[in-house]
Every structure is written in structure tokens, then in C-alpha cells.
NUNUVO-827139 format. One record per residue: residue in three letters; x, y, z of N, C-alpha, C in turn. Coordinates in nm, 2 decimals. Each point is the difference from the previous one (the first is absolute). Example, Ala and Ser with C-alpha at 12.3 -4.5 7.8 and 13.67 -1.06 7.14 Angstrom:
<residuo:ALA | nxx:1.32 | nyy:-0.57 | nzz:0.78 | caxx:-0.09 | cayy:0.12 | cazz:0.00 | cxx:0.09 | cyy:0.12 | czz:0.00> $
<residuo:SER | nxx:-0.04 | nyy:0.11 | nzz:-0.07 | caxx:0.09 | cayy:0.11 | cazz:0.00 | cxx:-0.08 | cyy:0.11 | czz:0.08> $
END
This chain:
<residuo:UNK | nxx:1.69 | nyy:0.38 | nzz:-11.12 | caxx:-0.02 | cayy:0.00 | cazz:-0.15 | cxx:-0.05 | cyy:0.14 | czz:-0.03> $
<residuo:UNK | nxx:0.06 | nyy:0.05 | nzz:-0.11 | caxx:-0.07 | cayy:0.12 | cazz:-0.05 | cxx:-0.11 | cyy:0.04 | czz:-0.03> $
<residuo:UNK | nxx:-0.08 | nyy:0.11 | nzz:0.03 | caxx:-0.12 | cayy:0.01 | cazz:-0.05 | cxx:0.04 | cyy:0.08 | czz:-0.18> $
<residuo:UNK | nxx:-0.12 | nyy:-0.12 | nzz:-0.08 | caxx:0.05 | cayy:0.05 | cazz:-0.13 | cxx:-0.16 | cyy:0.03 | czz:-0.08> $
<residuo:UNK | nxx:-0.01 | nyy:0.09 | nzz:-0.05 | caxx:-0.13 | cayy:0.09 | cazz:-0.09 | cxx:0.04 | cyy:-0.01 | czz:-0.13> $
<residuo:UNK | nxx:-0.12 | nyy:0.01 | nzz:-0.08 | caxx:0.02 | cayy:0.09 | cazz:-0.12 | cxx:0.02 | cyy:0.15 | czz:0.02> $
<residuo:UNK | nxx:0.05 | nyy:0.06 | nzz:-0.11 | caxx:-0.01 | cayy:0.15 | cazz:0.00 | cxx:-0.18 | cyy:0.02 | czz:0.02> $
<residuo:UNK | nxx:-0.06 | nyy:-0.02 | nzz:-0.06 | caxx:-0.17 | cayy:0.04 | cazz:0.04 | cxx:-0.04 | cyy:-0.02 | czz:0.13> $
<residuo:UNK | nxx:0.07 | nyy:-0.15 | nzz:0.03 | caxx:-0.06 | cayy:-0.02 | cazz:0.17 | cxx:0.05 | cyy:0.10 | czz:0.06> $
<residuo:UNK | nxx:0.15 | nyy:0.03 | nzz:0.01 | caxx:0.06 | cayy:0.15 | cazz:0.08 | cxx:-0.08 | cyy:0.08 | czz:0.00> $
<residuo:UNK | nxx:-0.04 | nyy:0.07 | nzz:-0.13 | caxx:-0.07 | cayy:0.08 | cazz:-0.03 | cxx:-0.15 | cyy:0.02 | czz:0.08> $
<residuo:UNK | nxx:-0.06 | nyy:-0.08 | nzz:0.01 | caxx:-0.11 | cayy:-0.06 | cazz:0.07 | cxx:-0.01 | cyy:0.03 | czz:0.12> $
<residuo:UNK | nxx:0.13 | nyy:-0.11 | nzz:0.08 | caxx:-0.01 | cayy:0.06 | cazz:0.17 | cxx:0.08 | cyy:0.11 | czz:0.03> $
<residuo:UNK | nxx:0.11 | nyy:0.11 | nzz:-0.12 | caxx:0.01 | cayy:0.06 | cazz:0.08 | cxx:-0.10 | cyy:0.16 | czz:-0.03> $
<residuo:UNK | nxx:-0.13 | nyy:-0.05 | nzz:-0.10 | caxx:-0.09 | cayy:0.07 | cazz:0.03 | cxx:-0.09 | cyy:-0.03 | czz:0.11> $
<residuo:UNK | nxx:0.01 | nyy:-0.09 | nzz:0.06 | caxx:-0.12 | cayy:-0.06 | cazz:0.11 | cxx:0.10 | cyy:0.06 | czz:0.12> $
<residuo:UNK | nxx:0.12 | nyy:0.02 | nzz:0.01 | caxx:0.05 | cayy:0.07 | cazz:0.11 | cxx:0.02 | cyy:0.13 | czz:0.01> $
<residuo:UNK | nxx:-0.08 | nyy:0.04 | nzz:-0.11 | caxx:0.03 | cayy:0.23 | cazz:0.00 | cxx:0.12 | cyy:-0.03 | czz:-0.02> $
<residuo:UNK | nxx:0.08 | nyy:-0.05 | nzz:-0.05 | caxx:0.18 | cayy:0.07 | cazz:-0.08 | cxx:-0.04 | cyy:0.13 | czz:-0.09> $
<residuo:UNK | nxx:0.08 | nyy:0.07 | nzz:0.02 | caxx:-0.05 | cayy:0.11 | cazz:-0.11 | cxx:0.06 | cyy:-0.09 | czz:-0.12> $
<residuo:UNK | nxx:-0.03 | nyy:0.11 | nzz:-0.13 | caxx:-0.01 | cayy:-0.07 | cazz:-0.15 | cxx:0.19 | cyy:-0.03 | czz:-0.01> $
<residuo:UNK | nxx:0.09 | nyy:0.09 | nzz:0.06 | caxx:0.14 | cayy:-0.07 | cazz:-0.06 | cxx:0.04 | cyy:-0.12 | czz:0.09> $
<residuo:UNK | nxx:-0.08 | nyy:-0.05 | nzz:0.08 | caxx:0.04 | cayy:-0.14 | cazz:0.09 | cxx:0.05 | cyy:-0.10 | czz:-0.10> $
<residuo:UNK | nxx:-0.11 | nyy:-0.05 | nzz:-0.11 | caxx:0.09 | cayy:-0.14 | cazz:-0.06 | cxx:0.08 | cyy:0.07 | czz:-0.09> $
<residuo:UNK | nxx:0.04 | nyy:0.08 | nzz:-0.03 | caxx:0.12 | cayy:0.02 | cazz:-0.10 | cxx:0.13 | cyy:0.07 | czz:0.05> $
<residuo:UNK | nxx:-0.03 | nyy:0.00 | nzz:0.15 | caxx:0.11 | cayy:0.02 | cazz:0.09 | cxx:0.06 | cyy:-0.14 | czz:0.08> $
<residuo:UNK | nxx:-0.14 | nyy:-0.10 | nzz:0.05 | caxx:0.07 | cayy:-0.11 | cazz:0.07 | cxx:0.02 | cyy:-0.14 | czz:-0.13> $
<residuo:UNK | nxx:-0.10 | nyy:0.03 | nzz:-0.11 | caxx:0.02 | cayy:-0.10 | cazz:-0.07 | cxx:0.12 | cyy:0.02 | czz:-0.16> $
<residuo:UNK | nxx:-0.01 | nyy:0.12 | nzz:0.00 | caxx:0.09 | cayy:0.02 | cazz:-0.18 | cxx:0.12 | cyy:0.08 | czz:0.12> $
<residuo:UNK | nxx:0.00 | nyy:0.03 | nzz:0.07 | caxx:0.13 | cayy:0.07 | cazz:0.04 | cxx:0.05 | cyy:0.14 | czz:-0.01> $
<residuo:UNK | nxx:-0.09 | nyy:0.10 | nzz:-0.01 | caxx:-0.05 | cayy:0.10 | cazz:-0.07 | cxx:0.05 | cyy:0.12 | czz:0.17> $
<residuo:UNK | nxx:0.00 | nyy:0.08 | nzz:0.01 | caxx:0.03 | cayy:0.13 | cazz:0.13 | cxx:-0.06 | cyy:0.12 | czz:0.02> $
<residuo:UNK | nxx:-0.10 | nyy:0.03 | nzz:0.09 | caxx:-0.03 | cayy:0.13 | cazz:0.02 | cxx:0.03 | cyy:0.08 | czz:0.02> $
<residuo:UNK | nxx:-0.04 | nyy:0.10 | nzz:-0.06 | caxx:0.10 | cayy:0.16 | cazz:-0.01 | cxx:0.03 | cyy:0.02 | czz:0.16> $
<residuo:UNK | nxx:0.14 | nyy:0.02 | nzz:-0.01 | caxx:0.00 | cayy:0.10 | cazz:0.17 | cxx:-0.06 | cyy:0.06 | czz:0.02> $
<residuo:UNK | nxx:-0.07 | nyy:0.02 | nzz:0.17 | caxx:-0.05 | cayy:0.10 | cazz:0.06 | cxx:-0.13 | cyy:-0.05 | czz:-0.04> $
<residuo:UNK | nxx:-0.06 | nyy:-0.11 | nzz:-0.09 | caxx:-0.15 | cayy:0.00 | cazz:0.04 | cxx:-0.09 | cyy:-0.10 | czz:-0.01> $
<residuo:UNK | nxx:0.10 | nyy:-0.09 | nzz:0.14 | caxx:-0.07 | cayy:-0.14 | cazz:0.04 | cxx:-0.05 | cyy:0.07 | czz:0.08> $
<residuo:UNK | nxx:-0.12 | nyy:-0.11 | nzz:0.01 | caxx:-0.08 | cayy:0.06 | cazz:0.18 | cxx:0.06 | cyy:-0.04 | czz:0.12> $
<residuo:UNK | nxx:0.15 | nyy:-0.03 | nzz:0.01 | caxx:0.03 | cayy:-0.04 | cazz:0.13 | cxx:0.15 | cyy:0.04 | czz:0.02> $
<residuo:UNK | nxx:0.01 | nyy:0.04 | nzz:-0.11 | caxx:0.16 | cayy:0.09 | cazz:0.03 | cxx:0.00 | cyy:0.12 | czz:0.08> $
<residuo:UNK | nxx:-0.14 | nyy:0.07 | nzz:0.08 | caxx:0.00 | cayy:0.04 | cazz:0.13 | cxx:-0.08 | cyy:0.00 | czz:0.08> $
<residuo:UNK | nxx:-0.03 | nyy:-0.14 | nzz:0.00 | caxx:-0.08 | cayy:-0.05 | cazz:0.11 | cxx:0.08 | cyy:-0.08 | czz:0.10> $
<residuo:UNK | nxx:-0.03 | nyy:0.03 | nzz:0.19 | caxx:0.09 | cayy:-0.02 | cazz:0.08 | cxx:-0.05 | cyy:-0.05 | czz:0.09> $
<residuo:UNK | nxx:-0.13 | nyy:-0.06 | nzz:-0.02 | caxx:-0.08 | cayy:-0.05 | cazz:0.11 | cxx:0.08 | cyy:-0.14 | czz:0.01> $
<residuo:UNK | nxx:-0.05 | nyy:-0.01 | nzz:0.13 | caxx:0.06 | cayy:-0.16 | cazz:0.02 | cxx:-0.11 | cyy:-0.08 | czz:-0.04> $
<residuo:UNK | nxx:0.10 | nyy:-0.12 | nzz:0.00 | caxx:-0.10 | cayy:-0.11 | cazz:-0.05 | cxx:0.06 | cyy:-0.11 | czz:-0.17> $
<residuo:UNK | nxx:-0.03 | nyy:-0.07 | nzz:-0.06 | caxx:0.12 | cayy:-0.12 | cazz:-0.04 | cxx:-0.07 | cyy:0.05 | czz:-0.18> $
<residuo:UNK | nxx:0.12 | nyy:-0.04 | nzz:-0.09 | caxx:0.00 | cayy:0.06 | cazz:-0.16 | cxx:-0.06 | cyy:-0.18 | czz:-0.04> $
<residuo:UNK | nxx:-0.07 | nyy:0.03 | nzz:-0.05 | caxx:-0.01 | cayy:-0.20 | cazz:-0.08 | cxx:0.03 | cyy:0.06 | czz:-0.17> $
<residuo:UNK | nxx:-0.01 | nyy:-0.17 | nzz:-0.04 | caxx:-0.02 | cayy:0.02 | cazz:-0.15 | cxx:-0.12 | cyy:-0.03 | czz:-0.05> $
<residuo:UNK | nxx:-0.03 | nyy:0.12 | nzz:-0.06 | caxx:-0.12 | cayy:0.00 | cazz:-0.10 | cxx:-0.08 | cyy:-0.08 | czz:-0.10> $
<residuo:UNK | nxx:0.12 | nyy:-0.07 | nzz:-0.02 | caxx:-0.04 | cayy:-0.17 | cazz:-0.11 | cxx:-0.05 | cyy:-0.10 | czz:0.12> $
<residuo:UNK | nxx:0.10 | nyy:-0.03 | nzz:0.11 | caxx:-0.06 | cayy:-0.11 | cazz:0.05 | cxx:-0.02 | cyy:-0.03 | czz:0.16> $
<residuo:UNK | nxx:0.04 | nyy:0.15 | nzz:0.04 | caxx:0.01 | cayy:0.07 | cazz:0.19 | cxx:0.09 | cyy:-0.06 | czz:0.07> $
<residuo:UNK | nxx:0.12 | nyy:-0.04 | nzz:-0.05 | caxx:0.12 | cayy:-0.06 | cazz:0.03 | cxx:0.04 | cyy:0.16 | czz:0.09> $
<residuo:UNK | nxx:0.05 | nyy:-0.06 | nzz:0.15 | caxx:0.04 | cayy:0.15 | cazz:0.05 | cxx:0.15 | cyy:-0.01 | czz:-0.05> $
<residuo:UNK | nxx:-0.01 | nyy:0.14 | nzz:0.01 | caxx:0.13 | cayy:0.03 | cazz:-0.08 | cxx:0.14 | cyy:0.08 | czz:0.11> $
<residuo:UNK | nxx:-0.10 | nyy:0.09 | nzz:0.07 | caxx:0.07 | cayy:0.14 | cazz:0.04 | cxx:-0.09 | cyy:0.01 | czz:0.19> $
<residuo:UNK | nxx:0.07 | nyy:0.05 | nzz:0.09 | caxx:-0.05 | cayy:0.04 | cazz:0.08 | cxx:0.02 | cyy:0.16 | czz:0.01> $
<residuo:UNK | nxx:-0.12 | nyy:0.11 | nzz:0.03 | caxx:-0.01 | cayy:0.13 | cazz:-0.03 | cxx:0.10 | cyy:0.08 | czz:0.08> $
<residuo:UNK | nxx:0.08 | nyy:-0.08 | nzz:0.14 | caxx:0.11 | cayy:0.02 | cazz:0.04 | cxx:0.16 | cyy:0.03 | czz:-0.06> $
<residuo:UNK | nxx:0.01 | nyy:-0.11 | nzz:-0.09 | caxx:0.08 | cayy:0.03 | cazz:-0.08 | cxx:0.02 | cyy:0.08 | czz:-0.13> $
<residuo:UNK | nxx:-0.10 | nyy:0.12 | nzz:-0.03 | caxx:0.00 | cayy:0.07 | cazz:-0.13 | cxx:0.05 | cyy:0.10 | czz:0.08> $
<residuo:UNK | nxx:0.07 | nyy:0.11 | nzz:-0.14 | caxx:0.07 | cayy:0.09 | cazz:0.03 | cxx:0.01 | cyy:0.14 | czz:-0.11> $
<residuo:UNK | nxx:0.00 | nyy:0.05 | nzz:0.04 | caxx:0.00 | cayy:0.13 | cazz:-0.11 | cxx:0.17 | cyy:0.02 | czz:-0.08> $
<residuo:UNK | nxx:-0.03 | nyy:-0.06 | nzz:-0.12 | caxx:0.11 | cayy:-0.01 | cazz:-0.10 | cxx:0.04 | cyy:0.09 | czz:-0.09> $
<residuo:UNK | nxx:-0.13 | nyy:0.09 | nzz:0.00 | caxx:0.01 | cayy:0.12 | cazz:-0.09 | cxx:0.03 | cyy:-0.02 | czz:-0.11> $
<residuo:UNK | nxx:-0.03 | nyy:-0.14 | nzz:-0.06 | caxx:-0.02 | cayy:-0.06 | cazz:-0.15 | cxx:-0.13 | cyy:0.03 | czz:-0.06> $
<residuo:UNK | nxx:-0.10 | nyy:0.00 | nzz:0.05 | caxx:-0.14 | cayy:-0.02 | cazz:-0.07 | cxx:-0.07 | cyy:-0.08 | czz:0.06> $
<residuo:UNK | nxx:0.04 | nyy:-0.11 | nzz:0.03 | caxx:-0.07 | cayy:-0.15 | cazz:-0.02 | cxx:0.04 | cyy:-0.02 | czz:0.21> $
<residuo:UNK | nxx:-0.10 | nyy:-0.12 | nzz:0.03 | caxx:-0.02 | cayy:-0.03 | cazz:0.11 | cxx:0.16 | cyy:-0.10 | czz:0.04> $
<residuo:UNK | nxx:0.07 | nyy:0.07 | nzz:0.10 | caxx:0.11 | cayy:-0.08 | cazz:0.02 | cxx:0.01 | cyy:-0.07 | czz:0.18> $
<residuo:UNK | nxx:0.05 | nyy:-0.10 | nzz:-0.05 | caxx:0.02 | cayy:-0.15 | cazz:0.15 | cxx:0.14 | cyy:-0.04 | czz:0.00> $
<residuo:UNK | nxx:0.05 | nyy:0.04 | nzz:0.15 | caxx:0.12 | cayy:-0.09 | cazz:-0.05 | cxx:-0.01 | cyy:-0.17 | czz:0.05> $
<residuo:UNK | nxx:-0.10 | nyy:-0.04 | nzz:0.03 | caxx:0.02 | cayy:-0.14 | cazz:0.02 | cxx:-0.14 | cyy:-0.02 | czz:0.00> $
<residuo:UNK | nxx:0.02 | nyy:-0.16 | nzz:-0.09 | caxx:-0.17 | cayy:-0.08 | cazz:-0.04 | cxx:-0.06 | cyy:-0.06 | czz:0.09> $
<residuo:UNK | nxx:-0.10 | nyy:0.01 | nzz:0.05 | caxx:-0.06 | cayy:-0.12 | cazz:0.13 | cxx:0.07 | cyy:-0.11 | czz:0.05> $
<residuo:UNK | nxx:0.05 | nyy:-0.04 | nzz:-0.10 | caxx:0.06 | cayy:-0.17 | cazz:0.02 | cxx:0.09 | cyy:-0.05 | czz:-0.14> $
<residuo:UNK | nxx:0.09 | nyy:-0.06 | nzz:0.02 | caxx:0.09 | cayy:-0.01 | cazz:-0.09 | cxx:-0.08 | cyy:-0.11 | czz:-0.10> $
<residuo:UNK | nxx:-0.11 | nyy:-0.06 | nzz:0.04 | caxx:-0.08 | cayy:-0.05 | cazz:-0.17 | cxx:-0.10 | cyy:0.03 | czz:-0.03> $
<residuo:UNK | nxx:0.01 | nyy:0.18 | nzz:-0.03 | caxx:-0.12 | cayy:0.10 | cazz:0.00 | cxx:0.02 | cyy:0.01 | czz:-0.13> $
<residuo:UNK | nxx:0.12 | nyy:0.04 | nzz:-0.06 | caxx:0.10 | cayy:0.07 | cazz:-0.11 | cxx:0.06 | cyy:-0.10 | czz:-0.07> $
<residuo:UNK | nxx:-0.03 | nyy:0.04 | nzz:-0.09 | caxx:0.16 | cayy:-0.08 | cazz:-0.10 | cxx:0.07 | cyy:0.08 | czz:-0.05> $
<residuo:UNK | nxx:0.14 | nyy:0.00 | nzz:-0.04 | caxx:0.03 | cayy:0.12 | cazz:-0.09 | cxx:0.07 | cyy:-0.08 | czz:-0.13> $
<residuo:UNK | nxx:0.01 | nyy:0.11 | nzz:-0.08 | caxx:0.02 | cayy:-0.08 | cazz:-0.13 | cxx:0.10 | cyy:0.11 | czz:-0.09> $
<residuo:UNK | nxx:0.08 | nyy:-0.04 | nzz:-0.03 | caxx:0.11 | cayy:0.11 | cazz:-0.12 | cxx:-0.07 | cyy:0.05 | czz:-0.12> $
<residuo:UNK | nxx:0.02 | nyy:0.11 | nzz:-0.02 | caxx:-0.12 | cayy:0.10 | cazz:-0.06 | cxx:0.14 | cyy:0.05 | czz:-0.06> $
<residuo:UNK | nxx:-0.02 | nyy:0.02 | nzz:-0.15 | caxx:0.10 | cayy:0.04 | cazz:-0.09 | cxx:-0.11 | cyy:0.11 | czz:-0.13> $
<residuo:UNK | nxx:-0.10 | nyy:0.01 | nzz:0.05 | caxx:-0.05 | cayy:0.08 | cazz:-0.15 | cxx:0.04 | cyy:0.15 | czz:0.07> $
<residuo:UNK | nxx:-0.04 | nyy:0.07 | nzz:-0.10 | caxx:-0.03 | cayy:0.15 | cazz:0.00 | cxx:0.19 | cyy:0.04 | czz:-0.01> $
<residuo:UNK | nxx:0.09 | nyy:-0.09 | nzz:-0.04 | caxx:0.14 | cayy:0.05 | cazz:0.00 | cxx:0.07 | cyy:0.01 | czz:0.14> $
<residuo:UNK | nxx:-0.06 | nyy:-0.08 | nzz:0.08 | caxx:0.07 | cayy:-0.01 | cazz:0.13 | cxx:0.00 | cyy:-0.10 | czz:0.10> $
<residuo:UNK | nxx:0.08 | nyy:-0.09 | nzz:0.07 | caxx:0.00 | cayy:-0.06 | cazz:0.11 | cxx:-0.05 | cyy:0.04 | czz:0.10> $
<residuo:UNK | nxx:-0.12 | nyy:-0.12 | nzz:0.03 | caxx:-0.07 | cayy:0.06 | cazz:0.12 | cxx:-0.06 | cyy:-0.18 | czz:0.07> $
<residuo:UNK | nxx:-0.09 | nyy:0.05 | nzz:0.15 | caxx:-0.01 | cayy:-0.13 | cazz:0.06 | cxx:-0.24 | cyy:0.01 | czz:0.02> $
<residuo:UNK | nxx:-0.05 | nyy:-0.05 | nzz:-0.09 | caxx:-0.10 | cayy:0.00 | cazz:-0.05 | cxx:-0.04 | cyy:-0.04 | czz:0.16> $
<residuo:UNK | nxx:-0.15 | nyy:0.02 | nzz:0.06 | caxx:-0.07 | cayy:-0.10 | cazz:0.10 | cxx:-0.14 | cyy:-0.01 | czz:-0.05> $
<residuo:UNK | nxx:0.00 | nyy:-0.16 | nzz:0.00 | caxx:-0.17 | cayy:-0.05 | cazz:-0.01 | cxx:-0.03 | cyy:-0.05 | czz:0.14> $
<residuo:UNK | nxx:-0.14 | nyy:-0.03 | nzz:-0.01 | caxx:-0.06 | cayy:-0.08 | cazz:0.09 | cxx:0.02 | cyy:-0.12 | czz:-0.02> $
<residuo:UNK | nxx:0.05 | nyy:-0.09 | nzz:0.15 | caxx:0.05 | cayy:-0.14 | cazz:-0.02 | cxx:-0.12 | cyy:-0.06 | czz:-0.03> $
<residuo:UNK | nxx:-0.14 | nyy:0.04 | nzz:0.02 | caxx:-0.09 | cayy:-0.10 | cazz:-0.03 | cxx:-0.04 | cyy:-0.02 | czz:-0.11> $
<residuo:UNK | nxx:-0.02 | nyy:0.12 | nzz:-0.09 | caxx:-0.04 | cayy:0.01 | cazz:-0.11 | cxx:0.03 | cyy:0.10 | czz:-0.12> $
<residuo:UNK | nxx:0.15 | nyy:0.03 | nzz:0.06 | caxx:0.10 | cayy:0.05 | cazz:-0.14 | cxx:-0.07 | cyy:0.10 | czz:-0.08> $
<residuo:UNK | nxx:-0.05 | nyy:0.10 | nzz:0.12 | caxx:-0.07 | cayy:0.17 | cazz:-0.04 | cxx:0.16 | cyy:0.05 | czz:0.02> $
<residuo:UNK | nxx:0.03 | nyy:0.10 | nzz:-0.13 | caxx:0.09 | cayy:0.08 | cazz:0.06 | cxx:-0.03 | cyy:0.13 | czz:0.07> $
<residuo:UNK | nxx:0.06 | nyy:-0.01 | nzz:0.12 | caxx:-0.01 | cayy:0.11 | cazz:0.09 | cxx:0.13 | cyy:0.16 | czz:-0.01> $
<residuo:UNK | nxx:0.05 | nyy:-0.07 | nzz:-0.07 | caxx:0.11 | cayy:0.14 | cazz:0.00 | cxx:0.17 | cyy:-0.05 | czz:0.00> $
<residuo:UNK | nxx:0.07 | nyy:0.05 | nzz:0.07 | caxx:0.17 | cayy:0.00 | cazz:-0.01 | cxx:0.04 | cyy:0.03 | czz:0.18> $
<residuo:UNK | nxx:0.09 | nyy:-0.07 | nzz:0.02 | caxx:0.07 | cayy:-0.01 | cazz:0.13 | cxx:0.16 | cyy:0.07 | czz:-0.06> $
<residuo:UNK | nxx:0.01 | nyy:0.09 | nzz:0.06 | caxx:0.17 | cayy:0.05 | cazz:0.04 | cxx:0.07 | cyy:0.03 | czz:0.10> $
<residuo:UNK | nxx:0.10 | nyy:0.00 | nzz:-0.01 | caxx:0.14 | cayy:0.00 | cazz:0.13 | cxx:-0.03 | cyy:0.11 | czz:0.00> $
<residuo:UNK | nxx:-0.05 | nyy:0.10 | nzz:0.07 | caxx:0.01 | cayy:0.17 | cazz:0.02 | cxx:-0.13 | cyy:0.03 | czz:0.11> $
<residuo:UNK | nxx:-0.01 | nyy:-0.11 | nzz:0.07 | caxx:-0.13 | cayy:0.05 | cazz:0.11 | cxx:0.07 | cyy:0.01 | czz:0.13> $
<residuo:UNK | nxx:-0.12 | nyy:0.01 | nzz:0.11 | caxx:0.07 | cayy:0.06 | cazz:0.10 | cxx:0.02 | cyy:-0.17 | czz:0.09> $
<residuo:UNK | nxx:0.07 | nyy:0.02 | nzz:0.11 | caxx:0.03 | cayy:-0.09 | cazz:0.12 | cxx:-0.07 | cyy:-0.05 | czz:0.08> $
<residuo:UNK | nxx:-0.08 | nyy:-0.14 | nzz:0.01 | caxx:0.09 | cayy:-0.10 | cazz:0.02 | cxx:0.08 | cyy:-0.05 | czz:-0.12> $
<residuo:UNK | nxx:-0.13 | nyy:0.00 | nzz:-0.10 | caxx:0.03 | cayy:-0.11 | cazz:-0.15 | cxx:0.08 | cyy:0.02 | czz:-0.11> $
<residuo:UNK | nxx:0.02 | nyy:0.18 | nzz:0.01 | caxx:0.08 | cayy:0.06 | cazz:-0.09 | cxx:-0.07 | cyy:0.01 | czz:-0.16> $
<residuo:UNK | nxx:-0.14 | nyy:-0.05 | nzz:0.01 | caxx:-0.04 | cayy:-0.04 | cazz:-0.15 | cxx:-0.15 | cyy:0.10 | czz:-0.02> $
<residuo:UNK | nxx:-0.03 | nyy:0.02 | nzz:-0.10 | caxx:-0.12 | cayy:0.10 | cazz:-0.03 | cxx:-0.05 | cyy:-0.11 | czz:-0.11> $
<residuo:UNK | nxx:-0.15 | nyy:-0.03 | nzz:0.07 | caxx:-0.13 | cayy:-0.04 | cazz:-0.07 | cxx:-0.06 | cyy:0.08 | czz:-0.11> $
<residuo:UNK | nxx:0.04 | nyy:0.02 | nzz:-0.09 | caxx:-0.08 | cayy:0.12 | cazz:-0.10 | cxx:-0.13 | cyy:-0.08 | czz:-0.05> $
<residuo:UNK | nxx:-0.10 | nyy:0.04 | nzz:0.06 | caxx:-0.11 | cayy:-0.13 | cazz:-0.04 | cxx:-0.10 | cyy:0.15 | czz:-0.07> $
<residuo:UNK | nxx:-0.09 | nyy:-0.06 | nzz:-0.12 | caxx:-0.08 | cayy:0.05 | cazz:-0.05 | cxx:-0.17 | cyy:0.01 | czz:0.05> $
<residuo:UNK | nxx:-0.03 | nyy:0.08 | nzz:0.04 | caxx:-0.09 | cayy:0.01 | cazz:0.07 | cxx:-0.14 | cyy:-0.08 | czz:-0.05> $
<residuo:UNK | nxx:0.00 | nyy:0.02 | nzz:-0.12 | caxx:-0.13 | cayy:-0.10 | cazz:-0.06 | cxx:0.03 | cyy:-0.16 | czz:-0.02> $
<residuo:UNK | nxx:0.13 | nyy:-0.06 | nzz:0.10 | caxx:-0.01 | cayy:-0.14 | cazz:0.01 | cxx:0.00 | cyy:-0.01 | czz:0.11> $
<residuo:UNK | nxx:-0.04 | nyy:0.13 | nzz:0.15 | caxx:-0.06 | cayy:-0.03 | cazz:0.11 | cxx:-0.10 | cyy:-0.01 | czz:0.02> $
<residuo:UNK | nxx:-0.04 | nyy:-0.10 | nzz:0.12 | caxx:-0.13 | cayy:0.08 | cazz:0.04 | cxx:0.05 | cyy:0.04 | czz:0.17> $
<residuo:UNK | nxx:-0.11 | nyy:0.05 | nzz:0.07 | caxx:0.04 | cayy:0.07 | cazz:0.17 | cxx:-0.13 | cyy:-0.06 | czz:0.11> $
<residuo:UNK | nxx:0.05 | nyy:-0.07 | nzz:0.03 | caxx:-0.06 | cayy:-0.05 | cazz:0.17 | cxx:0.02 | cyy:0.11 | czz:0.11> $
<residuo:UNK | nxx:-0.09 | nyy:0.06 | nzz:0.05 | caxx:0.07 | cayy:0.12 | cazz:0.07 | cxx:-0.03 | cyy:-0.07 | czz:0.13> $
<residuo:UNK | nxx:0.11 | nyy:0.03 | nzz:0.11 | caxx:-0.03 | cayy:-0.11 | cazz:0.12 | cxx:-0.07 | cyy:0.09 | czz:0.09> $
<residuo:UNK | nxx:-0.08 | nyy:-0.11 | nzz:0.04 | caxx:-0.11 | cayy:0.09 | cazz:0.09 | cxx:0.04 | cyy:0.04 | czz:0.17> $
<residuo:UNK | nxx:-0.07 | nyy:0.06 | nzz:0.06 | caxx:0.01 | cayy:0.04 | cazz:0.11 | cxx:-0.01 | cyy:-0.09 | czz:0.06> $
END
């Protein structure tokens, strides 16, 4: 079942989690951080990306890659019921939207242009992560 909030409740926990201020109008209105200045578009430590709304893992720090977009890129999600993707038609363009399957934060856009095995690039927004860094 989905976890489902008011806009205030979001609001709420994802101040009780340190999200910086553009978290809910990035995972909840669908909104994008300027390239070049998430906090994890170059960060390379190992260790697992969750989601910020409800710590659904998303990403293992294994699979990110330097895309030279701006934004933190993965070519492949933890597990195939990590992600949903969804057809994304605003801003005048065909594109492939991804939320979190648990609770329909959007995280960013998936495209055919990453590197091998998956061939696909994660463009996730950095203020709908959060970072578990794995320990020693």
C-alpha cells in the first residue's frame, strides 16, 4: 500500500529529516534543482541513496556515475520495485518521469543514454535523496 500524506504532513517529516527547503517541491509538486547544485551530484562514497519522503532504497552508491548533466546519475535501481516510471509530457517534451514506488515522491527522469550493463541513466534530484554511507 502506498504511503499517503497531506502536503503539511510531508512538509512536517521532511523537516524532521533535514531535507533542505527545495525537498517537498521537488518530490511532492515535481519541481528540479538547478544543475550542479545537489549535494550528491559529487559525492562518491560508498554506501546506499534512499528516499527522503519514506527511506525506500532506491540506488546502490556502486552504480552512480558521472553524467556530466548536473544531477546525481545511476544506471540501475536497487530492485525492480524500487521505481516506477511514468510518461512525462510537460515542459514540450516526451520523457520517462521516476517516483518512489512507495510513496510517489518524484525523483527525477530515467534515459536510454547511460553507460553498460543497463544502458539507462538515473537523473535523480538530489533533494529527493537521502545517503547511508556504508560503514567500514
Amino acid at each position: 500500500m502506498k504511503i499517503k500524506k497531506t502536503d503539511l504532513e510531508w512538509k512536517a517529516h521532511l523537516a524532521s529529516q533535514g531535507a533542505e527547503p527545495l525537498a517537498f517541491e521537488v518530490t511532492r509538486k515535481a519541481a528540479t534543482e538547478r544543475p550542479f547544485t545537489g549535494r550528491y551530484e559529487t559525492q562518491w562514497d560508498a554506501g546506499e541513496y534512499h528516499c527522503i519522503c519514506c527511506g525506500n532504497k532506491l540506488f546502490d552508491a556502486s552504480t552512480k556515475f558521472d553524467a556530466g548533466c548536473g544531477w546525481p546519475s545511476f544506471y540501475q535501481a536497487s530492485n525492480d520495485k524500487a521505481i516506477e516510471e511514468r510518461v512525462d509530457v510537460s515542459h514540450g517534451m516526451r520523457r520517462v518521469e521516476t517516483v518512489c514506488a512507495q510513496c510517489d515522491a518524484h525523483l527525477g527522469h530515467v534515459f536510454e543514454d547511460g553507460p553498460q550493463p543497463t544502458g539507462l541513466r538515473y537523473c535523480m534530484n538530489s533533494a529527493s535523496l537521502s545517503f547511508k554511507k556504508k560503514e567500514d
